[in-house]
ZAMARGU-4260 file (C-alpha; in steps of 0.2 Angstrom, whole numbers, plus 5000, padded with zeros to 4 digits):
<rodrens>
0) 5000/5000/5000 | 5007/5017/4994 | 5003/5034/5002 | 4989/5035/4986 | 4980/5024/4992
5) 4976/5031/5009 | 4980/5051/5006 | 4989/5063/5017 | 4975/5064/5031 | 4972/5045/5031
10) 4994/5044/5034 | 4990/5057/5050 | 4977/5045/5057 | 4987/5029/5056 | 5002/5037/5063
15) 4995/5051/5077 | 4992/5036/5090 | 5007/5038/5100 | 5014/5053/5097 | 5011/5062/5115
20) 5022/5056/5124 | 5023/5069/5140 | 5005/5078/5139 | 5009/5091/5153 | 5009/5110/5146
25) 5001/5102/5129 | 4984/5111/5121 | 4984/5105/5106 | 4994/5090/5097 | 4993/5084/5082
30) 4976/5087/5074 | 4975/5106/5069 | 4983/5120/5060 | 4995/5122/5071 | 5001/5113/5090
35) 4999/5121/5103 | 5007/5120/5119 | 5015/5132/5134 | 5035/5134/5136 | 5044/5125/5150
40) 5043/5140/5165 | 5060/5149/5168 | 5070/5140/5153 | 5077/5147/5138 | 5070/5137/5123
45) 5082/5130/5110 | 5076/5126/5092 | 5086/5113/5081 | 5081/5107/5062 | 5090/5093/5051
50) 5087/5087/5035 | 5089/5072/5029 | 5090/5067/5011 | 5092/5048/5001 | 5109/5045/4992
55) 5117/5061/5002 | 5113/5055/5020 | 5106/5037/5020 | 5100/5023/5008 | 5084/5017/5011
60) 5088/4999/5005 | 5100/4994/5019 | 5088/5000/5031 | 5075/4998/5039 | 5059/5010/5041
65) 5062/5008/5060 | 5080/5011/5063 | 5081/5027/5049 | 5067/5034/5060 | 5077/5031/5074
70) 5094/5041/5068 | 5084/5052/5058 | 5077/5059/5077 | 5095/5055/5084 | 5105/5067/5077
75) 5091/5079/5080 | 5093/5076/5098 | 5110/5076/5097 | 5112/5096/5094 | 5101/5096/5109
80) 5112/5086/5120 | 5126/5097/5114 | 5119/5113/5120 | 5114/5104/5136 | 5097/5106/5135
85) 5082/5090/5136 | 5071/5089/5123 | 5054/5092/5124 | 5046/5095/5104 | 5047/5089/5088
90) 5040/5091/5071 | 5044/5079/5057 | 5041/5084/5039 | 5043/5071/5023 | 5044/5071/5005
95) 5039/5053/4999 | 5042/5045/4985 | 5031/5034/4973 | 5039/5018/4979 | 5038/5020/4999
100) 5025/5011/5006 | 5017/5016/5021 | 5022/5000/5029 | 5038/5008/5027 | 5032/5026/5034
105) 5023/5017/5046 | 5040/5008/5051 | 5049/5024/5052 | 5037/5032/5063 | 5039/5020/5075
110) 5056/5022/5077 | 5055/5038/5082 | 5039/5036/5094 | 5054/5022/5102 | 5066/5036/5104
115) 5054/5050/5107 | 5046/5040/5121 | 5065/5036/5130 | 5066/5055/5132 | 5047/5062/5134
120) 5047/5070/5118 | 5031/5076/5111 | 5031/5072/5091 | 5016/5088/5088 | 5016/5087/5070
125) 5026/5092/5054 | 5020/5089/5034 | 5018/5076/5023 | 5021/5079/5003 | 5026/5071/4986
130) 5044/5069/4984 | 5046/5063/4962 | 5064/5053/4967 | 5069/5052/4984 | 5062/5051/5003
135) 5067/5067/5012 | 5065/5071/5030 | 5064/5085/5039 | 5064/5085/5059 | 5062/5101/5070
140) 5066/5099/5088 | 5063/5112/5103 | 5072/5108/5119 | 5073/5120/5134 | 5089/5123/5147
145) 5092/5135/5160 | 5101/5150/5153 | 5115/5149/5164 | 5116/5132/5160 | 5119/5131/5142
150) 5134/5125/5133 | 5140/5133/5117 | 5155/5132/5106 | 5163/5148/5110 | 5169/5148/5126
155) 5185/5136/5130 | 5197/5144/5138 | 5217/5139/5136 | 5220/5124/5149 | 5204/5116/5149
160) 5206/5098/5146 | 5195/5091/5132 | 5185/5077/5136 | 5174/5062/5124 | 5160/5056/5132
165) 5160/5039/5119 | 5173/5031/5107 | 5175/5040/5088 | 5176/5029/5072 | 5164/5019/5074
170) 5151/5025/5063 | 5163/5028/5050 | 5168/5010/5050 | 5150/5004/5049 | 5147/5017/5035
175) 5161/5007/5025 | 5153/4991/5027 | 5135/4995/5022 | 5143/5004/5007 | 5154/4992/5003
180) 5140/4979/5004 | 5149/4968/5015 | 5140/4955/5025 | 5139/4961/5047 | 5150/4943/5048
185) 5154/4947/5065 | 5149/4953/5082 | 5161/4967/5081 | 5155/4972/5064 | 5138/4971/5069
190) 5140/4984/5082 | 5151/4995/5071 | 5135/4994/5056 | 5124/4997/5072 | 5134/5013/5079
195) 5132/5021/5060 | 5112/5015/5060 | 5108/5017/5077 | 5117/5031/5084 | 5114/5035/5102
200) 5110/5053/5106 | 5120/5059/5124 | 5107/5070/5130 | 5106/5063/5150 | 5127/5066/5148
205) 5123/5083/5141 | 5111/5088/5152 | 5124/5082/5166 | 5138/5089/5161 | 5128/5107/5158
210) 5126/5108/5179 | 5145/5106/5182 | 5153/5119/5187 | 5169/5121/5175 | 5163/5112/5159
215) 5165/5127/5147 | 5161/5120/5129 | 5154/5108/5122 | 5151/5101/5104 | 5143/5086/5096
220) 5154/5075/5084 | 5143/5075/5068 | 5152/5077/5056 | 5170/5069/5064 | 5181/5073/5077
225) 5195/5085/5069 | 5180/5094/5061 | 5169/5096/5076 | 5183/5100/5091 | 5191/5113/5076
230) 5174/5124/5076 | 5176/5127/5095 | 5194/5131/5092 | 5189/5144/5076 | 5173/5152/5087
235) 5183/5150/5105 | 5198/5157/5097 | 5209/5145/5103 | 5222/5131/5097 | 5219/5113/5101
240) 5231/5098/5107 | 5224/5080/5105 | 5233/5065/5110 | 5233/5051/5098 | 5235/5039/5112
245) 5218/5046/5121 | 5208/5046/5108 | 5195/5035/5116 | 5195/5019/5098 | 5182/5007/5100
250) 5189/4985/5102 | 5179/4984/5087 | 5187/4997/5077 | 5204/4990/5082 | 5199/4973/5073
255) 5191/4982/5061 | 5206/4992/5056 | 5217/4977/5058 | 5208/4968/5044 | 5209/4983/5031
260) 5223/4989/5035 | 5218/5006/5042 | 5226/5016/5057 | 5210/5017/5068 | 5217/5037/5075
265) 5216/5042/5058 | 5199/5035/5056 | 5193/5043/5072 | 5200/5059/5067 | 5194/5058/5051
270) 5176/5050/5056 | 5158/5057/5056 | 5140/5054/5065 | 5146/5047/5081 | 5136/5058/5087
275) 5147/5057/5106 | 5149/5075/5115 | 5167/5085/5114 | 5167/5096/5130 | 5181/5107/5138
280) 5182/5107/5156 | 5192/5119/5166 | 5210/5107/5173 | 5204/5110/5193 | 5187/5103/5192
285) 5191/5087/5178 | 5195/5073/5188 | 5182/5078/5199 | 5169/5082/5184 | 5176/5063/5177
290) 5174/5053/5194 | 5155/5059/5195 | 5149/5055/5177 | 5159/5037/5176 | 5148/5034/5194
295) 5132/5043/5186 | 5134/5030/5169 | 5143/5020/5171 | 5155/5025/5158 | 5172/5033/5155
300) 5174/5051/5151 | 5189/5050/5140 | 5202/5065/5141 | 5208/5066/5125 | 5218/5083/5125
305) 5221/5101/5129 | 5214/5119/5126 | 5230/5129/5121 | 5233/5148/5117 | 5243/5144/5103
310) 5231/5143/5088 | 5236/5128/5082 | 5228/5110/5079 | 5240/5098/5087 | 5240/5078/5087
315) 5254/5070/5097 | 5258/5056/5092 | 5262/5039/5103 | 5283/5042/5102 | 5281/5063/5108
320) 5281/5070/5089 | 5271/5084/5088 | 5260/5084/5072 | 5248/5099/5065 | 5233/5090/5060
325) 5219/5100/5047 | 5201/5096/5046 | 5197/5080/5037 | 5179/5075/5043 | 5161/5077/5032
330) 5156/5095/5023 | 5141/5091/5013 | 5146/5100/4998 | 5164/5095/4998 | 5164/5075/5001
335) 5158/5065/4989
</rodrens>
C-alpha cells in the first residue's frame, strides 16, 4: 500500500496514536493547523532542524523503516544534547516518493515514537508531501535549558582539558561496510553497522555535564572529530592539542582496522556521525567532573587533549612527535 491509496490525512490518522508522549503544558497536538502547547517556565528554549535526504545522507535499501526513523530523530537530539538542554518537541516533515509504502512510513514512525518516548518528547506534528525521486525528512526539535546552563561552542578557555563522552570511528567503519555491501560477519562488525544505523543521542550526559561547574564548551561530533573540536577552536579562538593515544578507539574498530589495513586514529579523526559530545572542562574541576559522570553512567569520560593559546591544531603522536593536523571530517558540499 502506497501513500495513494490512503491520502495525506488518512497517513495522520494511522500514525498520530502515540505521538504524545509527555501531555503536561500540551493544548493541542497533532490534529489542527498548528500545535499548541506552553513553554517550560524559567528555561530558555532552544530550536534545532535537520534534513535528511536519500543518496546524500542514508540509503533506504540497507535499512529499515524503524531504525532510519530512529537516527533520523537522533541526530536531532543530538544538537540538543550538545547545548545541554532535554528535549521536549518535535516536528517531522517528509517528502515521499512513489515507491515508499506506508508500511515503510509506518515503520519509520515508530522508530521515532521508540526514541521519542525514551526522552518524553512530544512528536506535535510536521508535513507530509510528494517527493518525484527520493524520501526526504525533515525533523524540527525544541528543547529547553536553563540560561546559565547552556553549553556553546565559543567559550573554551586555554588549559581546559577536552573530554569524549563515547569512542570515535565507529560510525565511520559501519558506514564502510553497508557501502561496501559487506555482509555484518561478525559481532564486532555488527556493532560498528549498528553505531552508524543506530546512533545513540547523549542527552542525560549533556544535560549532566551542563550543571557542572567548570565544563566550558561543548560540541557534538557530527560530522567527525577534527571537524567538530576545530569549530570550537575557530569560534573560542583557541588552538587545540589531541593525543593520539587518548583518543577514546572502540575493540571493534581496532579489529576492524586490523583487517583493512587502516590506522584506527586516523579513522577517528577523520570520522563522522558518532554523534558522542566533545566538551572542555576547566583542569581543577576534571577529575572531579570525570569521577561523578563514570559513577552517574557508568562509563568513561575519556580525556583526549588540551585547550591551548597557541592557535594551532596539534596531534601527538604515541613516540612525543608533535603533528599539525587539518580538518578531514564530512562538509556536505565537499565529500563525495
Amino acid at each position: 500500500m502506497n501513500l495513494r491509496d490512503i491520502g495525506e490525512f488518512g497517513f495522520i490518522k494511522r500514525i498520530s496514536q502515540g505521538c504524545l508522549i509527555r501531555p503536561q503544558n500540551i493544548i493541542k497536538a497533532i490534529g489542527d493547523d498548528a500545535a499548541a502547547f506552553i513553554p517550560t517556565p524559567h528555561e530558555v528554549m532552544l530550536v534545532t532542524t535537520d534534513l535528511l535526504v536519500e543518496r546524500i545522507h542514508f540509503f533506504r535499501n540497507t535499512t529499515s523503516g524503524f531504525n532510519l526513523g530512529y537516527k533520523a530523530l537522533s541526530v536531532n537530539l543530538s544538537d540538543i544534547a550538545a547545548m545541554g538542554g532535554m528535549a521536549r518537541e518535535a516536528f517531522i516533515s517528509i517528502g515521499v516518493p512513489e515507491n515508499c509504502s506506508v508500511d515503510f512510513l509506518e515503520d519509520l514512525y515508530n522508530g521515532m515514537k521508540r526514541l521519542a518516548a525514551e526522552f518524553g518528547l512530544n512528536l506535535l506534528g510536521g508535513d507530509t508531501t510528494r517527493s518525484k525521486t527520493d524520501l526526504i525528512i525533515n525533523i524540527s526539535v525544541l528543547g529547553s535549558a536553563f540560561e546559565k546552563e547552556i553549553l556553546y561552542r565559543n567559550t573554551a578557555q586555554p588549559g581546559d582539558i577536552i573530554c569524549s563522552t563515547g569512542f570515535l570511528g565507529d560510525s565511520r567503519a559501519g558506514l564502510h561496510l553497508i557501502t561496501n555491501d559487506m555482509e555484518s560477519d561478525s559481532n564486532e562488525f555488527k556493532a560498528l553497522r549498528d553505531a552508524h544505523i543506530i546512533p545513540k543521542p547523549y542527552l542525560w550526559e549533556g544535560r549532566f555535564l551542563a550543571r557542572q561547574g567548570g565544563v566550558h564548551a561543548m560540541i557534538d561530533v557530527s560530522d567527525g572529530l577534527s571537524s567538530d573540536i576545530a569549530h570550537i577552536a575557530e569560534q573560542s579562538n583557541v588552538g587545540i592539542r589531541l593525543y593520539s593515544e587518548k583518543i577514546p578507539v572502540s575493540d571493534h574498530l581496532e579489529k576492524f582496522c586490523a583487517r583493512f589495513d587502516f590506522d584506527p586514529v586516523e579513522y577517528a579523526l577523520a570520522g563522522g556521525e558518532d554523534y558522542t559530545l566533545l566538551c572542555t572542562i576547566s583542569p581543577d574541576k576534571v577529575d572531579h567532573i570525570a569521577a561523578n559522570y563514570l559513577k552517574r553512567f557508568r562509563n568513561p569520560l575519556y580525556q583526549i587533549g588540551e585547550i591551548t593559546d597557541s592557535g594551532k591544531m596539534e596531534l601527538v603522536l604515541w613516540n612525543g612527535q608533535i603533528r599539525s593536523f587539518t580538518t578531514s571530517g564530512w562538509d556536505h558540499f565537499k565529500t563525495e
